[in-house]
C-alpha positions in Angstrom: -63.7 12.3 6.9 -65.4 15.0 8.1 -69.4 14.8 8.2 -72.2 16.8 6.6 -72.8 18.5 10.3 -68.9 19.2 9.8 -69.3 20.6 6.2 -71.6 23.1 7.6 -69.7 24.4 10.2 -66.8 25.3 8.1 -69.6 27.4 5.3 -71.5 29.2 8.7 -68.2 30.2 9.6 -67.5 32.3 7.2 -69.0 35.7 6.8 -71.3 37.3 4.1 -68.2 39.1 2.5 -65.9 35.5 2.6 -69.0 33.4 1.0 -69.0 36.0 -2.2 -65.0 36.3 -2.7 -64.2 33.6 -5.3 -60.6 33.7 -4.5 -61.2 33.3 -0.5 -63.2 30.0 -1.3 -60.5 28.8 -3.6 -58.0 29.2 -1.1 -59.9 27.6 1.7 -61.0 24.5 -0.3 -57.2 23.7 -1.5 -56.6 24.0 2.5 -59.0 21.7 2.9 -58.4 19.3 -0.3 -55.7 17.2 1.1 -56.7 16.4 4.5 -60.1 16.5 4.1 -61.5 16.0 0.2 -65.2 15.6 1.2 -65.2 19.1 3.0 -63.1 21.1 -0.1 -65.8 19.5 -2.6 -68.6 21.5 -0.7 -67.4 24.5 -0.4 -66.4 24.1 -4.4 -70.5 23.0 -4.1 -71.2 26.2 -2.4 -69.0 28.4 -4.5 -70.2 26.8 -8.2 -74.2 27.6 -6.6 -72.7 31.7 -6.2 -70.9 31.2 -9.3 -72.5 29.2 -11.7 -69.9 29.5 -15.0 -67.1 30.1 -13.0 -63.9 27.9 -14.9 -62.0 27.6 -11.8 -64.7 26.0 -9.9 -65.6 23.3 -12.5 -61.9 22.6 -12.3 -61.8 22.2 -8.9 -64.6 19.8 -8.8 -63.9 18.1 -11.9 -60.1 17.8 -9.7 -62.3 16.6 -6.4 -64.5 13.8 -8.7 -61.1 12.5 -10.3 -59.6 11.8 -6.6 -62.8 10.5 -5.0 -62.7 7.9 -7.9 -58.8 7.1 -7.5 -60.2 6.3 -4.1 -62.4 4.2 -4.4 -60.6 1.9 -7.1 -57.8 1.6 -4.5 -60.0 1.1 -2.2 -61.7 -2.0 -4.6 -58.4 -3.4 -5.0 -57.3 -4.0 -1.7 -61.0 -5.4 -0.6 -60.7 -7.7 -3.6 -57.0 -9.0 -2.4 -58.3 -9.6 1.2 -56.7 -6.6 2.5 -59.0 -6.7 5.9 -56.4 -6.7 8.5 -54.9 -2.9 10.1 -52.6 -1.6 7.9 -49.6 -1.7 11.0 -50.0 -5.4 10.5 -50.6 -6.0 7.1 -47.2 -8.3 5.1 -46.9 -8.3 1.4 -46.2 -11.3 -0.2 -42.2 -10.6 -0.2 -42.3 -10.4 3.1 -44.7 -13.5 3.9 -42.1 -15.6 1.4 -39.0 -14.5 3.5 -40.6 -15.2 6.7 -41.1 -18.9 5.5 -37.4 -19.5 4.4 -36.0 -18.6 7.3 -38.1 -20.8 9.5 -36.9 -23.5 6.9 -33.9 -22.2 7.1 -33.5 -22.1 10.8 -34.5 -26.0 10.8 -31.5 -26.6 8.5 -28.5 -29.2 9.5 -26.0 -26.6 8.9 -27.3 -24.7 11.5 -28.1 -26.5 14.9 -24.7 -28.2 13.4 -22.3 -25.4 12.8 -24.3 -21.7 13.9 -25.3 -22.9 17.2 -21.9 -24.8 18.5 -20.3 -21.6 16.9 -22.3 -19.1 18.8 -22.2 -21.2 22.0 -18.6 -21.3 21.7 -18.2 -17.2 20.7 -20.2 -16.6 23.5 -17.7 -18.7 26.2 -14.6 -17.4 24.2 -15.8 -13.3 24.5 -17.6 -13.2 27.8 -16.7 -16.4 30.0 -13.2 -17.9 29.6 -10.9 -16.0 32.3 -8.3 -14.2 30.5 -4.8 -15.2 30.3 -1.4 -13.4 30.8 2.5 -14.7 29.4 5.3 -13.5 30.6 8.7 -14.2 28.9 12.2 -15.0 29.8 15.3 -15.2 28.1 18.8 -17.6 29.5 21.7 -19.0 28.2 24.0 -21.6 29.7 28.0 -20.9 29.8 30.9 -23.4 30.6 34.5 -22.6 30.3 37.3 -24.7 29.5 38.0 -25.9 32.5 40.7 -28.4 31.2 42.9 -25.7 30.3 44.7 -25.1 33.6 45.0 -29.0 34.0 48.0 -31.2 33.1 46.8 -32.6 29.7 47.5 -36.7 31.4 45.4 -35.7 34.6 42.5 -34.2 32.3 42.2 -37.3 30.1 42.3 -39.8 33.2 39.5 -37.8 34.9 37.3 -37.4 31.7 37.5 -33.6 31.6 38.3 -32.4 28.7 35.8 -29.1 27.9 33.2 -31.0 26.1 30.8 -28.8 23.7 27.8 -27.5 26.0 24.8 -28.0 22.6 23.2 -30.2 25.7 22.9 -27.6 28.2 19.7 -26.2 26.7 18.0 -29.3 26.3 19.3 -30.2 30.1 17.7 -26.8 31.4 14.4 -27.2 29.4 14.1 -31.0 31.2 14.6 -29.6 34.4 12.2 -26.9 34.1 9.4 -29.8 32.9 10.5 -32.3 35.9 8.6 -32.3 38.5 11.6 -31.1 40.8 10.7 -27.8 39.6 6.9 -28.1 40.0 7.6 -29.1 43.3 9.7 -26.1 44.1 7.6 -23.8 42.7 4.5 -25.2 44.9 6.7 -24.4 48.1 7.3 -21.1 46.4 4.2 -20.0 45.2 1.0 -22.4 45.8 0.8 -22.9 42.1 -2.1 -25.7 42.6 -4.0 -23.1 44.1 -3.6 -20.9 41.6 -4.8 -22.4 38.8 -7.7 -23.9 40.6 -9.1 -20.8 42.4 -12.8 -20.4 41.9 -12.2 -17.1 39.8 -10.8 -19.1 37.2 -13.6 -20.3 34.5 -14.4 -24.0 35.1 -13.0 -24.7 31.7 -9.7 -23.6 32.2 -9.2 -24.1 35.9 -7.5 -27.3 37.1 -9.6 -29.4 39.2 -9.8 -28.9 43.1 -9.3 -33.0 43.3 -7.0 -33.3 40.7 -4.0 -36.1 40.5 -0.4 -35.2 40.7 -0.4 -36.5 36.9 -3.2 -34.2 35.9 -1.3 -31.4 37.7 2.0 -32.3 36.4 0.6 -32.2 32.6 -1.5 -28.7 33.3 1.7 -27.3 34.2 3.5 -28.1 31.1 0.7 -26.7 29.5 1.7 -23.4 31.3 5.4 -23.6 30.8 6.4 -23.5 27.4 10.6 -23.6 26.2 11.9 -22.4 23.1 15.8 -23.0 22.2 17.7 -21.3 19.6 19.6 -24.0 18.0 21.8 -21.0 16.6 22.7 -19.3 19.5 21.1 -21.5 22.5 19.7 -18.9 23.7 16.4 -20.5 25.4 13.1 -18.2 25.6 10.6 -19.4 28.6 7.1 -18.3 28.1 4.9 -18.9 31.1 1.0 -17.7 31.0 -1.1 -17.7 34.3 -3.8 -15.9 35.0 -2.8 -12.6 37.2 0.3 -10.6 35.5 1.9 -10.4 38.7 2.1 -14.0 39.7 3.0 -14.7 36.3 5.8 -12.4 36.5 7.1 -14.2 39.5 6.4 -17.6 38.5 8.8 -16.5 35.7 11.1 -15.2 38.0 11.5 -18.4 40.4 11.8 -20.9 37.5 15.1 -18.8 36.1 16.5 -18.3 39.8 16.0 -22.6 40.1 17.4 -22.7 36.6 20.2 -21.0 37.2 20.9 -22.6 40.5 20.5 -26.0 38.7 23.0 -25.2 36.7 25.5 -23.9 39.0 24.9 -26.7 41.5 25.9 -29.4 38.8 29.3 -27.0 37.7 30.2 -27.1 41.2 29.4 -31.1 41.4 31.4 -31.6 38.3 34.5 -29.6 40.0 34.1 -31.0 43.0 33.9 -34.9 41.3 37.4 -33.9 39.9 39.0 -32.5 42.6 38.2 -36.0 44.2 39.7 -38.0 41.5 43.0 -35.9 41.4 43.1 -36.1 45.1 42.8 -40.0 45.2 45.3 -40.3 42.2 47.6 -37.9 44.1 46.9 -40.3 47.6 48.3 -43.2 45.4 51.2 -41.3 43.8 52.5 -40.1 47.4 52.1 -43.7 49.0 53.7 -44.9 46.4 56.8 -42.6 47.2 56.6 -43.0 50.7 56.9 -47.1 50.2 60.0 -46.5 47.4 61.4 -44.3 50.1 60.9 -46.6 53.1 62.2 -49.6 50.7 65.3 -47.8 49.7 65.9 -47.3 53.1 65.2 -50.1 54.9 68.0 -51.6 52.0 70.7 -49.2 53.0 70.0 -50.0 56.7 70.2 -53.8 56.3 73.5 -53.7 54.2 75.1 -51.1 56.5 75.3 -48.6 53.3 75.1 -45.1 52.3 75.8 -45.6 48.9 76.4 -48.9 47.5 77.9 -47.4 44.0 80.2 -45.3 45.9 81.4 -48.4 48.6 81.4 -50.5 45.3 83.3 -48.8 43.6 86.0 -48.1 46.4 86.3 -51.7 46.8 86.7 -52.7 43.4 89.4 -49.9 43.3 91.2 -51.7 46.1 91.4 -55.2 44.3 92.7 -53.6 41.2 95.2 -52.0 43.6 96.4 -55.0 44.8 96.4 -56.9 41.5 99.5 -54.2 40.5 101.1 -54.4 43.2 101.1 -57.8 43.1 102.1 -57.7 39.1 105.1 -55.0 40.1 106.2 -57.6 43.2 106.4 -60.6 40.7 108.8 -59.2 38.4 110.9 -57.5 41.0 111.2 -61.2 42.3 111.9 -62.3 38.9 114.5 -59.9 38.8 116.2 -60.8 42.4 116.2 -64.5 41.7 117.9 -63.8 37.9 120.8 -62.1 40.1 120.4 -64.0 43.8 120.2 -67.3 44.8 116.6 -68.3 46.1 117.6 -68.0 50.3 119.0 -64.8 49.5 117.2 -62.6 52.2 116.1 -59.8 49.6 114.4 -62.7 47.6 112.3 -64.3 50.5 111.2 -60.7 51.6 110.1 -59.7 48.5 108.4 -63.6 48.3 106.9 -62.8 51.9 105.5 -59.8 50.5 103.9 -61.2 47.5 102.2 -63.8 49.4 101.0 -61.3 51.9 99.7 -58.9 48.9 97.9 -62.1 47.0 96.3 -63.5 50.3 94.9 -59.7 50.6 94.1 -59.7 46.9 92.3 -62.9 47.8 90.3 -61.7 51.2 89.1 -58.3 48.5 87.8 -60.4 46.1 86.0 -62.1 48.8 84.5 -59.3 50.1 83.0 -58.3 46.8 81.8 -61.3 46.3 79.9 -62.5 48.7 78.5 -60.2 51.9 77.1 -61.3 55.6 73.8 -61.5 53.9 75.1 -63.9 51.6 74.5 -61.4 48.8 77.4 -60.3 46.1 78.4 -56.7 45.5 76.6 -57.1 42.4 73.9 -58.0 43.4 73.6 -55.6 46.0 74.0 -52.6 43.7 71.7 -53.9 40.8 68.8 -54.2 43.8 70.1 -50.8 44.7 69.6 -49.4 41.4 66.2 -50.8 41.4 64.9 -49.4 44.1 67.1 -45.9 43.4 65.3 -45.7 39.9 61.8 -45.8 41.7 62.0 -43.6 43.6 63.1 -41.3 40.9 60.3 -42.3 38.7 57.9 -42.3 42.0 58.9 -38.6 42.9 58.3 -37.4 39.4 54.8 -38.9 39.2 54.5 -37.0 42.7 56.0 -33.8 41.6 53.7 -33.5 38.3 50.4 -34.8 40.6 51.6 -32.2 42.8 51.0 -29.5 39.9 47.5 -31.2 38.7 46.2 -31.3 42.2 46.7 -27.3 42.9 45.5 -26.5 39.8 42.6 -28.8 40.3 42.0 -26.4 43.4 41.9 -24.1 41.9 39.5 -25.0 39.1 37.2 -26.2 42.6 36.5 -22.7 43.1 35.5 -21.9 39.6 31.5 -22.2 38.2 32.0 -24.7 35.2 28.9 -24.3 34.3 26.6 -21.1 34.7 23.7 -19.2 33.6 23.2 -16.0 32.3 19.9 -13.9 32.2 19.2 -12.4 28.4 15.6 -11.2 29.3 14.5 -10.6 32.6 11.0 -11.7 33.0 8.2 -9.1 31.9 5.5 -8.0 33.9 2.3 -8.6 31.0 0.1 -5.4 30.9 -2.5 -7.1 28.7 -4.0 -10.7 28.2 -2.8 -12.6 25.8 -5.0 -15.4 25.4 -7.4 -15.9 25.0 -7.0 -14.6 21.2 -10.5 -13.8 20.0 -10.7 -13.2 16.4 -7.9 -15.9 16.1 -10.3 -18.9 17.9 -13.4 -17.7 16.9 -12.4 -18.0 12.9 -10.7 -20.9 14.0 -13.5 -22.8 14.8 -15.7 -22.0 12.1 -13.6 -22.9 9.8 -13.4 -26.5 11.6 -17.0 -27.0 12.2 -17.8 -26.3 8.6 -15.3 -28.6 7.6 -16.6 -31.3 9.7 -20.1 -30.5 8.9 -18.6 -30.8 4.9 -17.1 -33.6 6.1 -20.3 -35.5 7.4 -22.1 -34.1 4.2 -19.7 -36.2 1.9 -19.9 -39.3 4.5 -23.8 -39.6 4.6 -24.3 -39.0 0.9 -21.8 -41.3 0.2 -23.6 -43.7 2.7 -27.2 -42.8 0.8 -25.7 -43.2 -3.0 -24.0 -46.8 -2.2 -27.0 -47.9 -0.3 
C-alpha cells in the first residue's frame, strides 16, 4: 500500500484544471481502486472536500469503506486460524490430511511387498535385460518304400519292409537336443561365447565358468522344437541375442539335421546291402559245393549220366531175356521134331546157354558196380545230388535278382529331409515381451502377497 507521502504525490500531480473536473478524479481513483485502495479513497477525500454533496463521491467512499472492512475481516480470520506462515507455503487441511496417508501409506506391506519388487523388476525388464531375437525354421523328414524293388522273401529276412516314418520327427527333435549337436555347433559357431559375452545382461548371460551341464541345459533353453502331429512338419525356433547369428545358428542346426538324417538312410541301405550280400555268399557256396559234389560223383563212377547208362543197361537185360524166351521155344520146337544130338538142337541149346550166361553177366552189372554200389543205388544218390543243385541254382538265380536290386536301392537316400521354411533373418526382438512380463508379474506378486495375507491371518485367528 502506498503511503501518505505517496498519496500526495499522486493529488500534486495533477493540475489546477484536473483537481476541479469531477469526472477526471472519478476516473483516476477507479484506476487506482484495485491496485491500490488506500490511494483511490484520498483522492475520493480530496474530491468530496471540492465537492461536498456530490452523490457519486459518497458512493465511491461509501464503496472504498465496504472493501477496507472486507479486508480486514479476512484478514481477522486468517490471524485467528494461525495463518502466519508465507502464503507460497501455506497447506490447507485437505492437503495436510493427504500428505499423512500417503506416508502411511508408503509404510504399507503391500507396498515394499508388491510396488517395490514390481518396479525393481519393470525397471530390469525395460532398461537392462539385453534384448532377444528368434529365428524360425521349418523341416520335414521323407522315406520311400524302399522295399518295393526287393523280392518280397529277401525284404522280410532283412527287416525292411517300409515301416511308417511317425518317429522321424521325434528322432530329429532328439538329435537337435543331444549334445552331438551342441558340440557341432560350438566348432561351428563358438556358441559358449556367445551367450556369455559381457554385452549380454548378467541375468541372462551364461556364466564364463559354467559346467558342460549348465551349458547343455542353457542351450535347450535356446532351441525350442515344435512337431505337427498332423503333418510332421517340425518348426525350430532358436532366439540368441544378435539376428545374424541367430539366423545362422538356425541355419547349421537344419544343414546337421538334414545330414543326420541322410547319413542314417545311407546306413540303413548300406546295413541291407550287407545282409543280401552275405545271404547271396551262402546261396553261391552252396552251388558251387552241389556242383563240385555232383561232379566229383560222375568222376568216381565213370558217368555222364547215370539215368541215361541205366537205362541202356536195363534195356540190354530185357534184350536178352527175349531172346532168350524166343530161343527156348524154338528149342522146344526142334526137340518135338529132332532127336536131342540132332545138330540143329545142340546149336540152338549152345546158343541159349550163351544168351542166359550173358543175361546173367547184365544182371550183374546192374547189380553191383566196382565200388560195390548197385545201379540203384547209384542213380537214387545221383538224383539227390541232381535235385540240389536244381534247388541250389534257383535259390542263386532269385538272390541274384535281390542282390542287384539291393544295389540299386544302395544308391538311393531312404531317408531325407526337406526344408519347408528357410531360416528368417529377425528384424526386431522378440523377447523380451514387455507389457506381457510386466502384467505378468503383478499379477503374481499380488497373488502371493494375497496369498501370505490369508496365511498370517489364518496364523493370527487360530492363535
Amino acid at each position: 500500500m502506498m503511503t501518505k507521502n505517496s498519496k500526495n504525490t499522486v493529488l500534486e500531480s495533477l493540475t489546477e484544471q484536473q483537481k476541479n473536473d469531477l469526472n477526471y478524479l472519478l476516473e483516476l481513483a477507479e484506476q487506482y481502486e484495485k491496485k491500490d485502495l488506500a490511494n483511490a479513497e484520498a483522492i475520493m477525500l480530496f474530491a468530496q472536500e471540492k465537492r461536498p454533496n456530490a452523490p457519486k463521491v459518497k458512493k465511491k467512499l461509501a464503496l472504498y469503506q465496504d472493501m477496507k472492512q472486507k479486508k480486514a475481516a479476512a484478514l481477522s480470520k486468517k490471524q485467528a486460524k494461525g495463518a502466519t506462515i508465507p502464503r507460497a507455503h501455506a497447506q490447507t487441511p485437505e492437503k495436510r490430511k493427504f500428505s499423512f496417508d500417503f506416508k502411511k501409506w508408503l509404510k504399507a506391506p503391500i507396498v515394499y511387498c508388491t510396488l517395490l519388487p514390481w518396479l525393481v523388476f519393470a525397471f530390469y525388464t525395460v532398461f537392462i535385460e539385453t534384448p532377444k531375437f528368434e529365428s524360425q525354421a521349418q523341416i520335414i523328414v521323407k522315406q520311400p518304400d524302399g522295399a518295393s524293388t526287393m523280392d518280397a522273401s529277401m525284404a522280410l529276412l532283412s527287416g525292411f519292409t517300409g515301416q511308417s516314418t511317425s518317429s522321424d520327427p521325434q528322432l530329429v527333435k532328439a538329435y537337435i537336443h543331444s549334445q552331438d549337436m551342441l558340440n557341432y555347433i560350438e566348432s561351428q559357431l563358438k556358441l559358449f561365447e556367445h551367450v556369455s559375452s559381457d554385452d549380454v545382461d548378467v541375468f541372462s548371460r551364461l556364466s564364463s565358468d559354467a559346467s558342460r551341464e549348465d551349458f547343455v541345459e542353457y542351450y535347450l533353453k535356446m532351441v525350442d522344437i515344435y512337431i505337427d502331429d498332423a503333418s510332421s512338419v517340425i518348426t525350430v525356433k532358436v532366439k540368441g541375442f544378435d539376428a545374424n547369428y541367430t539366423q545362422s545358428l538356425t541355419q547349421v542346426i537344419v544343414e546337421r539335421s538334414e545330414w543326420y538324417i541322410n547319413s542314417i538312410g545311407h546306413h540303413l541301405a548300406n546295413e541291407q546291402l550287407k545282409f543280401v550280400q552275405g545271404e547271396h555268399n551262402l546261396v553261391e557256396q552252396k552251388l558251387s559245393k552241389t556242383q563240385t559234389e555232383l561232379l566229383q560223383f560222375q568222376q568216381e563212377h565213370n558217368l555222364i549220366d547215370p539215368l541215361a547208362e541205366g537205362a541202356a543197361m536195363q534195356q540190354i537185360a530185357y534184350g536178352l531175356e527175349g531172346q532168350i524166351a524166343a530161343k527156348e521155344a524154338e528149342l522146344k520146337t526142334l526137340l518135338a521134331v529132332m532127336s536131342g544130338n540132332a545138330p540143329q538142337v545142340m546149336a540152338t541149346k549152345s546158343a541159349l546157354e550163351g544168351l542166359k550166361l550173358q543175361l546173367v553177366a547184365e544182371r550183374s552189372r546192374l547189380a553191383t558196380t566196382k565200388n560195390n554200389m548197385s545201379v540203384s543205388e547209384i542213380l537214387a544218390k545221383f538224383t539227390d545230388l541232381k535235385v540240389n543243385l536244381d534247388l541250389a541254382l534257383q535259390a542263386y538265380t532269385a538272390s541274384q535278382i535281390s542282390l542287384e536290386k539291393s544295389r540299386i536301392e544302395a544308391y538311393r537316400q531312404l531317408k531325407y529331409l526337406i526344408v519347408v521354411e528357410a531360416p528368417t533373418l529377425p528384424e526386431d526382438a522378440t523377447y523380451p515381451k514387455e507389457q506381457y512380463n510386466l502384467l505378468l508379474a503383478a499379477v503374481l506378486l499380488l497373488l502371493v502377497f494375497g496369498i501370505g495375507k490369508i496365511i498370517i491371518a489364518t496364523i493370527k485367528e487360530l492363535g
